[in-house]
MDTraj code that builds the backbone (N, CA, C; nanometers):
import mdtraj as md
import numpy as np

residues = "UNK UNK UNK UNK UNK UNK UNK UNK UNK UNK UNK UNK UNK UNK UNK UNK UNK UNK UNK UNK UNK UNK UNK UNK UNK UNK UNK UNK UNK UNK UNK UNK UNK UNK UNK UNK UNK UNK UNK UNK UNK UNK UNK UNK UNK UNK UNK UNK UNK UNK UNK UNK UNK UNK UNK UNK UNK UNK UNK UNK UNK UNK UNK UNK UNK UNK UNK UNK UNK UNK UNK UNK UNK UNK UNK UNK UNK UNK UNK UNK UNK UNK UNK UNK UNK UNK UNK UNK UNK UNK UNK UNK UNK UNK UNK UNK UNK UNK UNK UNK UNK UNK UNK UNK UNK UNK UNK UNK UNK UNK UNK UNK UNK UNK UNK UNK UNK UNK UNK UNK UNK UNK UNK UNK UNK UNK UNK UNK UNK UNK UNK UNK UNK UNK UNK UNK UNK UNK UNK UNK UNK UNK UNK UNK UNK UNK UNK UNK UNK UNK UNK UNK UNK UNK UNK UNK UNK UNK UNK UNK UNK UNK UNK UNK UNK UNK UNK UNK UNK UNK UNK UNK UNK UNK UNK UNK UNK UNK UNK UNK UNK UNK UNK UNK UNK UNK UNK UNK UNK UNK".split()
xyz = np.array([
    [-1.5609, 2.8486, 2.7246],
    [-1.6344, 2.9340, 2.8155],
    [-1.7226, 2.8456, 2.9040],
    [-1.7049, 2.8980, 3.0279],
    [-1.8047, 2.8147, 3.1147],
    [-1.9615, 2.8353, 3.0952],
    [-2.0227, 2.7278, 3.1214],
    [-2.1675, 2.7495, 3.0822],
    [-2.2222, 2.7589, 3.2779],
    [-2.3664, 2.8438, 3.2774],
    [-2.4442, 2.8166, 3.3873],
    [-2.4847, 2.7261, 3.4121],
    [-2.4978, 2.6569, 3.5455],
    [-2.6366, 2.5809, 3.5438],
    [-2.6953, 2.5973, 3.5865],
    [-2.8478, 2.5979, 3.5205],
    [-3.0022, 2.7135, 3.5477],
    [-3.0196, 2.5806, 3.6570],
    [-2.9659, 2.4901, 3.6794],
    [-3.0618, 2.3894, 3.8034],
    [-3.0381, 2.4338, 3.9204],
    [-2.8989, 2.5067, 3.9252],
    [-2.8715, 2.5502, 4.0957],
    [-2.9541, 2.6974, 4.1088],
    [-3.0243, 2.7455, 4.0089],
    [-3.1372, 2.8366, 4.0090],
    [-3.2695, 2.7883, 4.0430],
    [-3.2826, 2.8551, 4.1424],
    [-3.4332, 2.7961, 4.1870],
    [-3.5509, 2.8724, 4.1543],
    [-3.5906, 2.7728, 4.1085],
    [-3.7845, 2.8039, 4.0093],
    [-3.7550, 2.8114, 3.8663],
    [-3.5664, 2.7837, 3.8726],
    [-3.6057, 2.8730, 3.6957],
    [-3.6742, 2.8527, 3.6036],
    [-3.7207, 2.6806, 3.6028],
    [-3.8364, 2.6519, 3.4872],
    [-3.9436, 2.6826, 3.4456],
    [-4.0013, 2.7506, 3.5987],
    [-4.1239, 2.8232, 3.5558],
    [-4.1268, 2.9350, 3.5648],
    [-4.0286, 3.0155, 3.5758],
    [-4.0168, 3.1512, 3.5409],
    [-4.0406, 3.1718, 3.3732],
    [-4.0910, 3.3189, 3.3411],
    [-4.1080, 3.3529, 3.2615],
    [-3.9794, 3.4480, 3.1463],
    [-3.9768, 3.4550, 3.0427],
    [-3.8494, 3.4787, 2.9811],
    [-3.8050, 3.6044, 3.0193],
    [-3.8449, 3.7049, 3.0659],
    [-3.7889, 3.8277, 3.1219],
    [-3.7414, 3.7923, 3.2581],
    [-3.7882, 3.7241, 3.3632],
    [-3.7842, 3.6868, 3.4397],
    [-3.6490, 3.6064, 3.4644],
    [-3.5994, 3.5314, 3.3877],
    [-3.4913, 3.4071, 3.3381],
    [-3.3988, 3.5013, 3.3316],
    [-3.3767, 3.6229, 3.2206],
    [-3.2888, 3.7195, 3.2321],
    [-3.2946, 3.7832, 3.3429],
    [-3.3336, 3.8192, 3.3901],
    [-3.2954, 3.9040, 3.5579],
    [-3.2408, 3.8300, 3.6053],
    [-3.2751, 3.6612, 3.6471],
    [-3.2355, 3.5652, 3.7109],
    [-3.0947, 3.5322, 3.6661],
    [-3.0597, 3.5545, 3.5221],
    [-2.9050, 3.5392, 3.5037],
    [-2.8298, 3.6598, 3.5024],
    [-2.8650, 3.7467, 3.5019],
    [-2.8212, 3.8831, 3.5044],
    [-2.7082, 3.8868, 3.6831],
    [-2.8349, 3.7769, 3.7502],
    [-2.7948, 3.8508, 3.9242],
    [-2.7375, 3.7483, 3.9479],
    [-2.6907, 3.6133, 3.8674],
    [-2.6426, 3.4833, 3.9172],
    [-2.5005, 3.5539, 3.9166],
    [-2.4433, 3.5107, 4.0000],
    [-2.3056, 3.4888, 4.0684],
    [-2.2311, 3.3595, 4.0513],
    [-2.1566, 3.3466, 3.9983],
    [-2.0629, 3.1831, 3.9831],
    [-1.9365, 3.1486, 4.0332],
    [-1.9356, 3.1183, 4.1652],
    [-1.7936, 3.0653, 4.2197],
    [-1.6828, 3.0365, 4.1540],
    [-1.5812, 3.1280, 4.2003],
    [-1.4490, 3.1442, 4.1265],
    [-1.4098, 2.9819, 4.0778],
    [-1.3455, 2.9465, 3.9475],
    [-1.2963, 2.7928, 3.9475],
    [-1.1821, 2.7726, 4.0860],
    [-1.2144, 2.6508, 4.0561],
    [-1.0597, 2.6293, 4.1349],
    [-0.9771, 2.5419, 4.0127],
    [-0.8181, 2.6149, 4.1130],
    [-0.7542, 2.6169, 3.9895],
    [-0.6169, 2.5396, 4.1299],
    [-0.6542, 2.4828, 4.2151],
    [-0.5654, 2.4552, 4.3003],
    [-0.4427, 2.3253, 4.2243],
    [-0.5363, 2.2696, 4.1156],
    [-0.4753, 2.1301, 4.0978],
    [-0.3637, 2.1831, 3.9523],
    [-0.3525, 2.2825, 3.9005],
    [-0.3269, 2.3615, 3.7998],
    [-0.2144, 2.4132, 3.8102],
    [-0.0746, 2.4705, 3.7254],
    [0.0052, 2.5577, 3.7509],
    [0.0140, 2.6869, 3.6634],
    [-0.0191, 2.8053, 3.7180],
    [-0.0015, 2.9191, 3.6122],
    [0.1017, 2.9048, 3.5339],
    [0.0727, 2.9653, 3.4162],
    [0.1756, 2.9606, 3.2834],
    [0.3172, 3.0637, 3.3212],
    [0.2414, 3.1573, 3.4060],
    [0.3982, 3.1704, 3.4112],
    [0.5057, 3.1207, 3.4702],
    [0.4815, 3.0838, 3.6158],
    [0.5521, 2.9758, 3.6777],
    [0.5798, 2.8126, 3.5909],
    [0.5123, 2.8345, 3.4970],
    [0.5283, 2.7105, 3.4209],
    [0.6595, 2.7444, 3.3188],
    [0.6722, 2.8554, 3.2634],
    [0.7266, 2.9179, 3.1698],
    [0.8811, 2.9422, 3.2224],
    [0.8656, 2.9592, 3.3122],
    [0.9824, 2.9865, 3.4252],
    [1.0600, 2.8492, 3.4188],
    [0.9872, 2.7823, 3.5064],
    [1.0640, 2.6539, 3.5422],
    [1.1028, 2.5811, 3.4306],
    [1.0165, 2.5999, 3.3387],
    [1.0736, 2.5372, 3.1608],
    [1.2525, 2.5766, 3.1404],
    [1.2009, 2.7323, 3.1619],
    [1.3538, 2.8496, 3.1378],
    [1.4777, 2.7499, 3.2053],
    [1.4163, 2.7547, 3.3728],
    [1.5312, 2.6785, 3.4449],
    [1.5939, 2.5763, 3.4165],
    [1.5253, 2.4735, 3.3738],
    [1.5558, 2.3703, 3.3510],
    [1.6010, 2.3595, 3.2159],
    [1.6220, 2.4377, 3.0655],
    [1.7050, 2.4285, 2.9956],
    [1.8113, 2.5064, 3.0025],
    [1.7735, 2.5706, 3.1155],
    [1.9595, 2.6798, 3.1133],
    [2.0190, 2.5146, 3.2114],
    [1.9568, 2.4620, 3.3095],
    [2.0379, 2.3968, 3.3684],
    [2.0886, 2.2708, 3.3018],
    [2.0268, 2.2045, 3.2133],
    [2.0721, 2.1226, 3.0797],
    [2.1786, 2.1774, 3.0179],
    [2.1719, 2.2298, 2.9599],
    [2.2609, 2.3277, 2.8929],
    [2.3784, 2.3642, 2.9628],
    [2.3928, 2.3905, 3.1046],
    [2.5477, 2.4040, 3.1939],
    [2.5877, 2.2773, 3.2383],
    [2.4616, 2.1319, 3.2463],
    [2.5340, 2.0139, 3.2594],
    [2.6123, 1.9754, 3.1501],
    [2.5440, 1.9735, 2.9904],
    [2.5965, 1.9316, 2.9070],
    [2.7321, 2.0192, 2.9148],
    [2.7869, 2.1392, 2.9335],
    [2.9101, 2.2167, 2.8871],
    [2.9839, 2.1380, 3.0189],
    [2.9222, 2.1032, 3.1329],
    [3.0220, 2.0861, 3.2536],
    [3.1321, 1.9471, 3.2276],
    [3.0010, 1.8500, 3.1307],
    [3.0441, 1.6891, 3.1280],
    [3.1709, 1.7447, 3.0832],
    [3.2558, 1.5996, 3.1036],
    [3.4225, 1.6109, 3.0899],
    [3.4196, 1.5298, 2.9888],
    [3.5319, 1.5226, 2.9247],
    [3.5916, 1.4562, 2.7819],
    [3.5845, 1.3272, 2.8135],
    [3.6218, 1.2525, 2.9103],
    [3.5863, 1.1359, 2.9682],
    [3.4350, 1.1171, 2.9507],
    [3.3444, 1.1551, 2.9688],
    [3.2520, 1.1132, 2.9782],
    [3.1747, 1.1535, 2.8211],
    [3.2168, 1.2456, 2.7782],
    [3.1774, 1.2432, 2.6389],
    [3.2538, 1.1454, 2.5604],
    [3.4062, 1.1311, 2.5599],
    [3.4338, 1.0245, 2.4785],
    [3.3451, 0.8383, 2.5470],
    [3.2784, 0.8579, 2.6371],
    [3.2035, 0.7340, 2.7222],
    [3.0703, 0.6949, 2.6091],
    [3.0353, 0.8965, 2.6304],
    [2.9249, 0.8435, 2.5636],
    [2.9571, 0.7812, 2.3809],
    [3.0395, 0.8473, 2.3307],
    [3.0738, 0.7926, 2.1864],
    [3.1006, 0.6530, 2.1895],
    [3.1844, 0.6321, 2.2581],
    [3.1943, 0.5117, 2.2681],
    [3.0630, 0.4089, 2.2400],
    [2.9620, 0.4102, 2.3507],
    [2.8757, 0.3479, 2.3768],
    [2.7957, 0.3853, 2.2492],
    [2.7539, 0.4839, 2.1623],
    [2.6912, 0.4841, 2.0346],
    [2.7450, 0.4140, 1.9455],
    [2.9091, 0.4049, 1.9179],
    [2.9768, 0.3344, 1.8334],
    [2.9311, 0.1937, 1.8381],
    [2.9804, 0.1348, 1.9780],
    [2.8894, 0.0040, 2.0228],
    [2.7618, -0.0539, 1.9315],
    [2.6778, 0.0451, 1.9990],
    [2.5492, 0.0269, 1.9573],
    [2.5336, 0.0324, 1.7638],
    [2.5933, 0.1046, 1.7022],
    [2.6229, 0.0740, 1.5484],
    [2.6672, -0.0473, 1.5120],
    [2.7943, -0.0926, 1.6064],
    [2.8609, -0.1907, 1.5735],
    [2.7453, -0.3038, 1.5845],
    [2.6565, -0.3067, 1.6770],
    [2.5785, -0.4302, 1.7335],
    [2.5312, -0.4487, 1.6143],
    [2.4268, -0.3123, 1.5550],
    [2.3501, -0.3131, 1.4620],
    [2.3640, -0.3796, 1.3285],
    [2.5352, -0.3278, 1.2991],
    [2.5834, -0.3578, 1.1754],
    [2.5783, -0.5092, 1.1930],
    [2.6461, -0.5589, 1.2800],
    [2.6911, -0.7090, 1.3245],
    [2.5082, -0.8045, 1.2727],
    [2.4114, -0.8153, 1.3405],
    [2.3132, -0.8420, 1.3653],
    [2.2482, -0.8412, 1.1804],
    [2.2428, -0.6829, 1.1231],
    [2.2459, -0.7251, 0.9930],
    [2.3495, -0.8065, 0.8792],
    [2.4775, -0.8002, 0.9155],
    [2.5693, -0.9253, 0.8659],
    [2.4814, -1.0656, 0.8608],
    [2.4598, -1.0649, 1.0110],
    [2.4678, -1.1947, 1.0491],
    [2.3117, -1.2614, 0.9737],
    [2.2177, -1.1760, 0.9745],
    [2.0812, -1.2135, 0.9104],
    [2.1410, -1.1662, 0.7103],
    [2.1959, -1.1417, 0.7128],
    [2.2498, -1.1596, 0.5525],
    [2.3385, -1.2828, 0.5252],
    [2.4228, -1.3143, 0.6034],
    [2.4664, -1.4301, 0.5834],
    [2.3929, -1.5424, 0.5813],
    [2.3075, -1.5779, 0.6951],
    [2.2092, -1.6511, 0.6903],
    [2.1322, -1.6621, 0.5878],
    [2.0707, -1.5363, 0.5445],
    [1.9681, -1.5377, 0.4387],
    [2.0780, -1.6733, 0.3118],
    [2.1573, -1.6203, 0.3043],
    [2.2625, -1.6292, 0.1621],
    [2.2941, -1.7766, 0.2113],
    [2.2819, -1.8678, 0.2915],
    [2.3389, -2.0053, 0.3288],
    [2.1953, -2.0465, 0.2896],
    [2.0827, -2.0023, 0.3482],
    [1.9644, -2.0767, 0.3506],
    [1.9438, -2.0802, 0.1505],
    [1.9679, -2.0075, 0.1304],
    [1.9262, -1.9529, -0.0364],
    [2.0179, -2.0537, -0.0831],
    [2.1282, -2.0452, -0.0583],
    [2.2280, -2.1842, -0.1675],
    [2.1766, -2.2966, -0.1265],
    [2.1129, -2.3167, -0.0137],
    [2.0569, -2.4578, 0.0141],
    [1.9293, -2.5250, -0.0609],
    [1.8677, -2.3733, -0.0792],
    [1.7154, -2.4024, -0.1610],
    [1.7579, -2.3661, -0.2868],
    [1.8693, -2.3793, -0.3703],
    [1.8756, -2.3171, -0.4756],
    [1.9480, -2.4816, -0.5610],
    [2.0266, -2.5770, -0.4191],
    [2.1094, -2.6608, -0.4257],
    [1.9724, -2.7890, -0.4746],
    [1.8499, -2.7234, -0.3930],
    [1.7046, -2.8242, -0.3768],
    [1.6364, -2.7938, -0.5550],
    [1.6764, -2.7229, -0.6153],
    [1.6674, -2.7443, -0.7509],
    [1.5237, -2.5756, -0.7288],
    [1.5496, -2.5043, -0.6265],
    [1.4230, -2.3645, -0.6051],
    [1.4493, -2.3059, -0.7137],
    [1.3851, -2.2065, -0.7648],
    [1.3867, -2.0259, -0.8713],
    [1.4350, -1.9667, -0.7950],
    [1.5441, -1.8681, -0.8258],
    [1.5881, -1.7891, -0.7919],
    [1.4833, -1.7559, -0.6816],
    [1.3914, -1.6429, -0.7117],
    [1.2865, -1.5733, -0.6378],
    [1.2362, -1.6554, -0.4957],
    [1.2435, -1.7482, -0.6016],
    [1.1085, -1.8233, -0.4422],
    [1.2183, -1.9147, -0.3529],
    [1.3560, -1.9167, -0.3994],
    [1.4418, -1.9467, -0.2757],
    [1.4806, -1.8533, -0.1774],
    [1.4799, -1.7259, -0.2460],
    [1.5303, -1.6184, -0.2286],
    [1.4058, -1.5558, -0.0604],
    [1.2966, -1.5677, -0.1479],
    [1.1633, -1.5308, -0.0601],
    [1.1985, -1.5988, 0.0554],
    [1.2079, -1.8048, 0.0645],
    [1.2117, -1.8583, 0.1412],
    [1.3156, -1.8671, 0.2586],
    [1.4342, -1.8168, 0.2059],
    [1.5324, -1.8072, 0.2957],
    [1.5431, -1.7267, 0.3639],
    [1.4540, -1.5838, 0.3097],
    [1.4363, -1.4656, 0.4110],
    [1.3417, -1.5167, 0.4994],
    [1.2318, -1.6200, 0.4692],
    [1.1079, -1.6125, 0.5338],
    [1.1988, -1.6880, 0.6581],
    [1.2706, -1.7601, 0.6709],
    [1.3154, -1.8554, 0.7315],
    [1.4095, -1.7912, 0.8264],
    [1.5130, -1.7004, 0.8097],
    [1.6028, -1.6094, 0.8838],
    [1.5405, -1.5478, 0.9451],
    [1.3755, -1.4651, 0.9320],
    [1.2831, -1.3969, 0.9522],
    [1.2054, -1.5159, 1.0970],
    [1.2404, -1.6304, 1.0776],
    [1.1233, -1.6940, 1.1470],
    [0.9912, -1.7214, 1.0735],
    [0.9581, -1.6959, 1.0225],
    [0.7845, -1.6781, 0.9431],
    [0.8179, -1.8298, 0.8813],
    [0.7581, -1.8985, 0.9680],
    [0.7524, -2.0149, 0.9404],
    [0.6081, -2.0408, 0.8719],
    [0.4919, -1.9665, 0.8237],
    [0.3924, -1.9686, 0.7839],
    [0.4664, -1.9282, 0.6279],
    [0.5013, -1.8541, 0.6241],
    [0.5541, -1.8527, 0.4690],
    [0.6935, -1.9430, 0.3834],
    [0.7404, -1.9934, 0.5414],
    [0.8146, -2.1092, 0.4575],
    [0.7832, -2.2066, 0.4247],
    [0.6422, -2.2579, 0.4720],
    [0.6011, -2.3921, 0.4404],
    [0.4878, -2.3349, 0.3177],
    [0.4507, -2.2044, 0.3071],
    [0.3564, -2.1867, 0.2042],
    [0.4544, -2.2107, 0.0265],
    [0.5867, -2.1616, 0.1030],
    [0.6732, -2.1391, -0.0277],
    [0.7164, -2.3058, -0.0508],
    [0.7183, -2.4107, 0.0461],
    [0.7833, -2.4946, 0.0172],
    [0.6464, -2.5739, -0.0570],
    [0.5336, -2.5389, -0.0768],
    [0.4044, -2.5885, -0.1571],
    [0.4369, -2.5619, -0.2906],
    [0.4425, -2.4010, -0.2667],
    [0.4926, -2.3262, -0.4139],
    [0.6123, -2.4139, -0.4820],
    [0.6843, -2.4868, -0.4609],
    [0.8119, -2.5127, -0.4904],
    [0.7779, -2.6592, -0.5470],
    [0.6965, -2.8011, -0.4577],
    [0.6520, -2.9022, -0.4381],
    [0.5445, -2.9163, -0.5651],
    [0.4968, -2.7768, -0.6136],
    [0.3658, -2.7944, -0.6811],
    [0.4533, -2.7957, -0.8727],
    [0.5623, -2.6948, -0.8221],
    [0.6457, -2.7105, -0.9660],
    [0.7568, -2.7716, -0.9759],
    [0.7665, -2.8801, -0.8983],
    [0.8307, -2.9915, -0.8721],
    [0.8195, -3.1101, -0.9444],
    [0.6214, -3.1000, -0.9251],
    [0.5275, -3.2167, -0.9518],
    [0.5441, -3.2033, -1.1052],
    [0.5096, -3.0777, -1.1451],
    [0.4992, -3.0376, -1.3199],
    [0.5776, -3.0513, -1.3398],
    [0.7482, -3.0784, -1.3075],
    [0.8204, -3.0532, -1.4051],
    [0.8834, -3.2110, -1.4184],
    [0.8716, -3.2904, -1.2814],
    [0.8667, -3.4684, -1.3008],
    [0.8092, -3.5205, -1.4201],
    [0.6337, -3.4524, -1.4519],
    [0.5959, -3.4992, -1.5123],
    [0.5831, -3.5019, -1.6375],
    [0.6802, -3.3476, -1.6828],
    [0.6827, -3.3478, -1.8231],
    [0.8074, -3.3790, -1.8607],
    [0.8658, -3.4548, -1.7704],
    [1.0405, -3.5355, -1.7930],
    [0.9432, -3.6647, -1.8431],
    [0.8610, -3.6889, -1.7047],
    [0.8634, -3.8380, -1.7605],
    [0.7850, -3.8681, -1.9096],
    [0.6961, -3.7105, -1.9346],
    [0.6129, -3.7758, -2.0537],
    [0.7584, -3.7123, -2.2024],
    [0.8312, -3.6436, -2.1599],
    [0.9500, -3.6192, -2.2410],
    [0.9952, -3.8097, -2.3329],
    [1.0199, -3.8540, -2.2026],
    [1.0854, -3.9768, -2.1694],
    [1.0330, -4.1287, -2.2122],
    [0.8975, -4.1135, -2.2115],
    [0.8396, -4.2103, -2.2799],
    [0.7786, -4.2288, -2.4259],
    [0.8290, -4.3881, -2.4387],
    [0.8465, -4.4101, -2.5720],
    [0.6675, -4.3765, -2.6284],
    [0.7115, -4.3565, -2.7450],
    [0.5914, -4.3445, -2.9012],
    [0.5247, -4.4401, -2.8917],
    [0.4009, -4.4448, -2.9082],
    [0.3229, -4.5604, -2.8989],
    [0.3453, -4.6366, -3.0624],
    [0.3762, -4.7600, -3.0743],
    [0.3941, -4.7837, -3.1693],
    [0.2515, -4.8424, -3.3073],
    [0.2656, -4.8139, -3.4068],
    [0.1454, -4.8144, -3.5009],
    [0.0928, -4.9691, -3.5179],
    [0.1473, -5.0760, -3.4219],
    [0.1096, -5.2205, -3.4610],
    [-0.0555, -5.2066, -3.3099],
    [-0.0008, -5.1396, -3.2355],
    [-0.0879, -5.1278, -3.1287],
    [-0.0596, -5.1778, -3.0200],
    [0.0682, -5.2855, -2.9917],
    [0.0720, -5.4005, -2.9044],
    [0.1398, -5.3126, -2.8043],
    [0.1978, -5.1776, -2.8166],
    [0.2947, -5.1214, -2.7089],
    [0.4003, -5.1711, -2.7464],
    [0.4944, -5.2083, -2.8296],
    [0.5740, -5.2478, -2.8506],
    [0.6360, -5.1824, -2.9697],
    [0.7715, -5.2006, -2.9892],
    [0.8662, -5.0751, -3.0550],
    [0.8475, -5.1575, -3.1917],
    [0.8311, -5.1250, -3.3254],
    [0.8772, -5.2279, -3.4378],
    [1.0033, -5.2432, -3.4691],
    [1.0798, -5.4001, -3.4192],
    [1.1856, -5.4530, -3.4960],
    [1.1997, -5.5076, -3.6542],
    [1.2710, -5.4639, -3.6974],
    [1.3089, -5.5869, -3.8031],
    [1.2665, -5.6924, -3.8585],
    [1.2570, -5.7694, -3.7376],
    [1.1912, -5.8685, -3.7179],
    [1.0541, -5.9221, -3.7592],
    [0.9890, -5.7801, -3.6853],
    [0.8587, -5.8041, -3.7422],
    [0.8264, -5.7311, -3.8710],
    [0.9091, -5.6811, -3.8941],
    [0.8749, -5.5875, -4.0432],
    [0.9028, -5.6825, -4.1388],
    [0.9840, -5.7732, -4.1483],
    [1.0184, -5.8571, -4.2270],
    [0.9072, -5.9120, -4.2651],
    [0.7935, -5.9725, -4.1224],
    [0.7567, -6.0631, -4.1453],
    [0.5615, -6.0560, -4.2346],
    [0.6247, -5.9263, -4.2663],
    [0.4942, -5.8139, -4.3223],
    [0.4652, -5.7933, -4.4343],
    [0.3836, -5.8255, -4.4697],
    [0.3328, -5.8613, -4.6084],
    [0.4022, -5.7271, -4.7245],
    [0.4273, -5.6944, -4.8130],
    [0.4907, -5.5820, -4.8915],
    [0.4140, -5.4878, -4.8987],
    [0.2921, -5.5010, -4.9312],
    [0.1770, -5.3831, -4.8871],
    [0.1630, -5.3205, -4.7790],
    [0.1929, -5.4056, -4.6761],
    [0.1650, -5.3554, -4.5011],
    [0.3376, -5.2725, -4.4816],
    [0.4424, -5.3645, -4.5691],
    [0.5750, -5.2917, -4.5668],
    [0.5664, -5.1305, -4.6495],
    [0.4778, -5.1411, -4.7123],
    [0.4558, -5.0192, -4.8272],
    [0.3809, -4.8801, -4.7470],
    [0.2682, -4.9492, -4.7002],
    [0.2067, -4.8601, -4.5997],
    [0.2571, -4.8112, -4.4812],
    [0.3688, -4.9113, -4.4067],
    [0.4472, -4.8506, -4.2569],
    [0.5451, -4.7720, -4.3533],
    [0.6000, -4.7741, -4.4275],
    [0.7023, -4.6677, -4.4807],
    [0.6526, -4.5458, -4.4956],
    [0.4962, -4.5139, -4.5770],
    [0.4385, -4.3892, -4.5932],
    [0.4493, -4.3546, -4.5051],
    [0.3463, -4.4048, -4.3877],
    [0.3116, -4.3861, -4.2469],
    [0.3727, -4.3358, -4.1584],
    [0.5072, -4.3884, -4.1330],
    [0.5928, -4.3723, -4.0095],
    [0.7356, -4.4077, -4.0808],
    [0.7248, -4.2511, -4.1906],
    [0.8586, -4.2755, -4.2177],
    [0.9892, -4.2383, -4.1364],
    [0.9753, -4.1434, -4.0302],
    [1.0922, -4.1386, -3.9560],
    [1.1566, -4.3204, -3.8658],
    [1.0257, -4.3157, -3.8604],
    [1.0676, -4.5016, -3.7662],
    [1.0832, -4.5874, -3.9173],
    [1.0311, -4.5762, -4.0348],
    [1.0772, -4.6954, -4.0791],
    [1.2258, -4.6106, -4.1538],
    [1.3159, -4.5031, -4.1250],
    [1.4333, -4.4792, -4.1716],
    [1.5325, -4.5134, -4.0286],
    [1.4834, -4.5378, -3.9251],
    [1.5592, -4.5883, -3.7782],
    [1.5355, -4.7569, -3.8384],
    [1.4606, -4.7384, -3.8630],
    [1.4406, -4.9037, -3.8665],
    [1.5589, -5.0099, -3.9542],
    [1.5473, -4.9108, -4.0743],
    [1.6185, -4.9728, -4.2111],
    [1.7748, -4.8741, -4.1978],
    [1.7441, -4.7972, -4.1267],
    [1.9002, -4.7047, -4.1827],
    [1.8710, -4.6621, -4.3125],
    [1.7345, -4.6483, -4.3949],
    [1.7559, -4.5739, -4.5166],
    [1.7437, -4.7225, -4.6302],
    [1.7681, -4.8180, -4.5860],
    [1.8637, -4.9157, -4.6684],
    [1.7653, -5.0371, -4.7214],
    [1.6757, -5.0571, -4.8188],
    [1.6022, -5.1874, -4.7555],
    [1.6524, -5.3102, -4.8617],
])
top = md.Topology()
chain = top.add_chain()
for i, resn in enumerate(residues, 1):
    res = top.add_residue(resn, chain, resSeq=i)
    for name in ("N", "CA", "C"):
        top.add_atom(name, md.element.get_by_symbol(name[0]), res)
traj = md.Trajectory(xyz[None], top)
């Protein structure tokens, strides 16, 4: 609803409240304009027209031009389908490559999408991820891999040699001690 405005009323502020009502009682308010506007029914109309006339183009088109348009949707599937092939194949080359790099399933898997994807921010985050259990798993080969520290202290493995040269007590005590090494040592046999 349109509101008045008491400013194009003159004095109204200091008029008194009976006064204010008379004063709006006798105000008059210029019709809107509505020039920039289209009535609803002429709106309603031309709506009408224009789907009856849709509606007699679509029945007029010819088989030619409907089999045009199928065509051109088929196309457009085909592109679609093609485009996801082609980013699945990719994915699946990049993945045997990071899988060939010794990756987890998962985090080759992640990386090869990230990579078909472009997101080169998550392929170098994943290739950290990968580098970091790379590092751990070198290092529990190499501590797999290295020899027993041996009980003389020198870093050195006990031969024969020196067991021989070991008093029978010290031979008595490495047998308690380190009996798996003194049964490598002797074969069982002394």
């Amino acid at each position: 609803m349109a509101k008045i405005d008491v400013s194009l009323i003159e004095g109204y502020e200091s008029m008194t409240p009976e006064q204010k009502i008379t004063a709006l009682e006798g105000y008059e308010m210029a019709d809107p304009d509505y020039s920039g506007y289209v009535k609803k029914d002429v709106f309603d109309k031309t709506a009408s027209e224009l789907a009856s006339t849709k509606k007699q183009l679509k029945e007029k088109m010819t088989d030619d031009e409907a089999a045009k348009q199928k065509e051109q949707e088929e196309r457009e599937k085909l592109q679609k389908d093609y485009e996801a092939l082609l980013h699945k194949t990719t994915v699946s080359e990049h993945k045997a490559k990071f899988l060939a790099m010794d990756y987890d399933e998962k985090l080759a898997q992640e990386t090869a999408e990230a990579m078909a994807d472009g997101d080169t921010d998550k392929v170098f985050a994943n290739q950290q991820k990968y580098l970091e259990a790379y590092g751990k798993k070198v290092r529990a080969e190499a501590l797999k891999d290295t020899p027993k520290p041996t009980p003389d202290g020198d870093g050195k493995i006990m031969t024969l040699e020196k067991f021989r040269k070991m008093s029978p007590q010290e031979r008595y005590e490495y047998s308690v001690e380190h009996p798996t090494e003194y049964k490598e040592l002797y074969g069982g046999n002394e």
